[in-house]
C-alpha positions in Angstrom: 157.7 89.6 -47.2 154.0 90.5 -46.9 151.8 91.9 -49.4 148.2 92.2 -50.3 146.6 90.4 -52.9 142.9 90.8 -54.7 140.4 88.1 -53.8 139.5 86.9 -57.2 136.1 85.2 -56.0 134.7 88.3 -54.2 134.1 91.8 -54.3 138.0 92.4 -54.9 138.7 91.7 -51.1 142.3 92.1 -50.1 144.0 89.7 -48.1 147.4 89.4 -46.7 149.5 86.3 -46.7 153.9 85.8 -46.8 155.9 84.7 -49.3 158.8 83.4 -48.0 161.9 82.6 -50.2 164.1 79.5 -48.7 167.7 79.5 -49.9 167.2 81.8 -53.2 165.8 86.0 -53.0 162.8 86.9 -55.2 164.8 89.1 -57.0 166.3 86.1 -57.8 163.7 84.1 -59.4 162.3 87.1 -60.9 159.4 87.1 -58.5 157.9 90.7 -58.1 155.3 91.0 -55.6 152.7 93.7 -55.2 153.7 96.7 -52.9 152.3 96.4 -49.5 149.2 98.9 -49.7 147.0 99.4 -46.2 143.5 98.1 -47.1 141.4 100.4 -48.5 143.9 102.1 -50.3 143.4 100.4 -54.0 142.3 102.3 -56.5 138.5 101.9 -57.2 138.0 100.3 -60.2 136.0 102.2 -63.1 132.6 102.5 -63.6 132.6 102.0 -67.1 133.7 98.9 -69.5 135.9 101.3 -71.8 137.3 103.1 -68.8 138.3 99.5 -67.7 140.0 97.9 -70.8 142.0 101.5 -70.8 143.6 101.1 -67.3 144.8 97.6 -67.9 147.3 99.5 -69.5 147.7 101.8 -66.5 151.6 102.7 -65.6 150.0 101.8 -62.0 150.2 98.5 -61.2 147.3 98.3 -58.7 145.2 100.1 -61.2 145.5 97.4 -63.5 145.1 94.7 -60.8 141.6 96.2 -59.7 140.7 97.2 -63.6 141.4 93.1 -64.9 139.3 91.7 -61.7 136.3 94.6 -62.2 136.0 93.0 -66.0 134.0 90.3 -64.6 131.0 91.5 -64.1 130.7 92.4 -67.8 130.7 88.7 -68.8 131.0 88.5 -72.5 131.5 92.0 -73.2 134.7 91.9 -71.6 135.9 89.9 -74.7 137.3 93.7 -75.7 139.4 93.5 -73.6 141.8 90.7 -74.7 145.1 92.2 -76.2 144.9 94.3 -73.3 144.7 91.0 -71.1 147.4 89.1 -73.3 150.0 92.0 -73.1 149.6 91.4 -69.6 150.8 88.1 -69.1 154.4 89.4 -69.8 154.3 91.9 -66.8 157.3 91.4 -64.2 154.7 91.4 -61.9 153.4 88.2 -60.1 150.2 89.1 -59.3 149.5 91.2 -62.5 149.9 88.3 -64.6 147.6 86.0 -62.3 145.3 88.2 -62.8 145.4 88.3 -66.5 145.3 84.8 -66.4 142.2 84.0 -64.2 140.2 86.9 -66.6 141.3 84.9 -69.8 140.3 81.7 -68.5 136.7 83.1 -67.4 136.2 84.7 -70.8 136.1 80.9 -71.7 136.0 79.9 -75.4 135.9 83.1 -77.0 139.5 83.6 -75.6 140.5 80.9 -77.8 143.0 83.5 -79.3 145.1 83.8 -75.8 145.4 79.8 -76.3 149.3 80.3 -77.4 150.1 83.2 -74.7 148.6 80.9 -71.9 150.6 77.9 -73.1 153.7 79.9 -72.6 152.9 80.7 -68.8 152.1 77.4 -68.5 155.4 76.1 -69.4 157.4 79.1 -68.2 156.1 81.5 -65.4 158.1 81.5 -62.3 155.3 81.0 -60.1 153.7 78.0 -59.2 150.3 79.3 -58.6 150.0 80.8 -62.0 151.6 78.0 -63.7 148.4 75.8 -62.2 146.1 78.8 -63.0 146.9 78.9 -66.7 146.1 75.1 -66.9 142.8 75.9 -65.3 142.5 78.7 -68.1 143.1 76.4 -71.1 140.7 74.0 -69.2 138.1 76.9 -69.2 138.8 78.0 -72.8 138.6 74.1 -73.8 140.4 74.6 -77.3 141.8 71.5 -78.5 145.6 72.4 -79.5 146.3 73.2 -75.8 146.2 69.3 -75.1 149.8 68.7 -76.1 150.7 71.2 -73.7 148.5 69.8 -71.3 150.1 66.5 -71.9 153.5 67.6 -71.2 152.7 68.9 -68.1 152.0 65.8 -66.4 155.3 64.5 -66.6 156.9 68.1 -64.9 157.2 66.3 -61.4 160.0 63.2 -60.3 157.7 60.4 -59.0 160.0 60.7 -56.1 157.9 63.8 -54.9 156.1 62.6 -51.4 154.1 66.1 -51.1 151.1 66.3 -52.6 151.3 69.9 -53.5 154.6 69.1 -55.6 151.6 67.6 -58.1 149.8 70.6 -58.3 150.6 71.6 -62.1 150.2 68.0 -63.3 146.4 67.9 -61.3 145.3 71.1 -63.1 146.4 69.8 -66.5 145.1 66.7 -65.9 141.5 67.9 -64.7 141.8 70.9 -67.6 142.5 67.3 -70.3 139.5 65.6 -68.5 137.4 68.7 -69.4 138.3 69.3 -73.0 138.1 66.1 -74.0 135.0 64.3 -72.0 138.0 61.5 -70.7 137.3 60.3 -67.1 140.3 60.2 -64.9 140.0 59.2 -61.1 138.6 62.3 -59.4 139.0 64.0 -62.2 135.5 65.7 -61.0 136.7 65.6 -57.3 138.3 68.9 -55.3 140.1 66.1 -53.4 142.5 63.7 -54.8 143.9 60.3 -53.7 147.5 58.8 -54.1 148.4 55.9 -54.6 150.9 53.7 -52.3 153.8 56.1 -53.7 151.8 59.3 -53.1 151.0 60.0 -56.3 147.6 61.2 -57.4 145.5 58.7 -59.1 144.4 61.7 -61.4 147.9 62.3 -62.5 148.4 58.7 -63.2 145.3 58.5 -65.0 146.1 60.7 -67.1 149.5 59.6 -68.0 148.7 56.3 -69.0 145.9 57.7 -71.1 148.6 60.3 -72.6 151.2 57.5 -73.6 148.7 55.0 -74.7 146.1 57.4 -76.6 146.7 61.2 -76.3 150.3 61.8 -77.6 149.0 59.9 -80.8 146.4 62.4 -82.1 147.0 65.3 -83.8 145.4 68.2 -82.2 146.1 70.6 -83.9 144.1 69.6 -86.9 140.9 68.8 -84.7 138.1 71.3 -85.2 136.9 71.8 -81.9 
């Protein structure tokens, strides 16, 4: 099925691209994509911060889509906006709750309270691409109690895996660890990544070792960032 999604690192460009679900329906999985809309048809954001924050909660899904990409360009002032951002993470929709995501993870640190919310889509949303987007969040927001989490995470794929892509959550958890805590994992600072003989990534298996040898041994949770 085709639909339109918003182009999170420009000026709200759509762009099309297919989903296509092998051997199990969307409806399924729970997957609900956006409603095709012709370009040009989205809503136009609001002009104003307030006006903003009070169509996240819009009954219209593209109105909330635009209004949670348009927070941007406020930068820190945007930080109002966070319960409107968190309630959105539990949306049915797909592409409503990636964009809650991406907006909590540029808020940064002072998101910090989204911590436990982004955790959970970690662990549990349906979608791949979000799942690796709210590792890049907690890696954004860099609070400490998310690397247990973040641990976990590594170990989500079978070794016996040969594509690369199958690796994608444990890559983003294992660059978002690398950028909490300083640790240096092979191309942890890379956008490429090498395997090893078994195509695995060296990042993953960096990172693994240094979770079973060091990282599952602290306790987080008391660590003042």
């Amino acid at each position: 099925m085709k639909f339109f999604l918003l182009n999170r690192l420009t000026r709200l460009t759509l762009i099309t691209f297919t989903i296509t679900c092998l051997n199990y329906s969307c409806a399924a999985k729970n997957i609900t994509p956006t409603p095709v809309m012709e370009e040009g048809v989205w809503p136009t954001p609001a002009s104003t911060l307030q006006e903003l924050i009070t169509n996240i909660s819009s009954e219209d899904i593209a109105t909330r889509i635009v209004s949670i990409y348009a927070l941007e360009k406020y930068g820190d002032e945007a930080i109002s906006a966070l319960p409107a951002l968190i309630s959105n993470l539990n949306a049915n929709d797909l592409d409503l709750r990636a964009a809650a995501i991406y907006a909590l993870g540029k808020l940064g640190p002072e998101a910090k309270v989204a911590v436990p919310d982004l955790i959970e889509a970690l662990k549990n949303d349906n979608y791949i691409h979000n799942r690796s987007d709210a590792a890049i969040a907690l890696g954004e927001i860099g609070d400490l109690s998310s690397i247990p989490a973040l641990g976990a995470c590594l170990f989500d794929n079978s070794d016996d895996r040969i594509e690369r892509f199958d690796y994608k959550d444990p890559i983003y958890c294992a660059k978002s660890i690398a950028k909490i805590t300083g640790e240096k994992f092979t191309d942890s600072d890379s956008t490429g990544y090498r395997l090893n003989e078994n195509h695995i990534p060296l990042i993953v298996l960096d990172a693994r070792k240094w979770w079973l040898e060091t990282g599952q041994f602290q306790n987080w949770e008391s660590i003042i960032n």
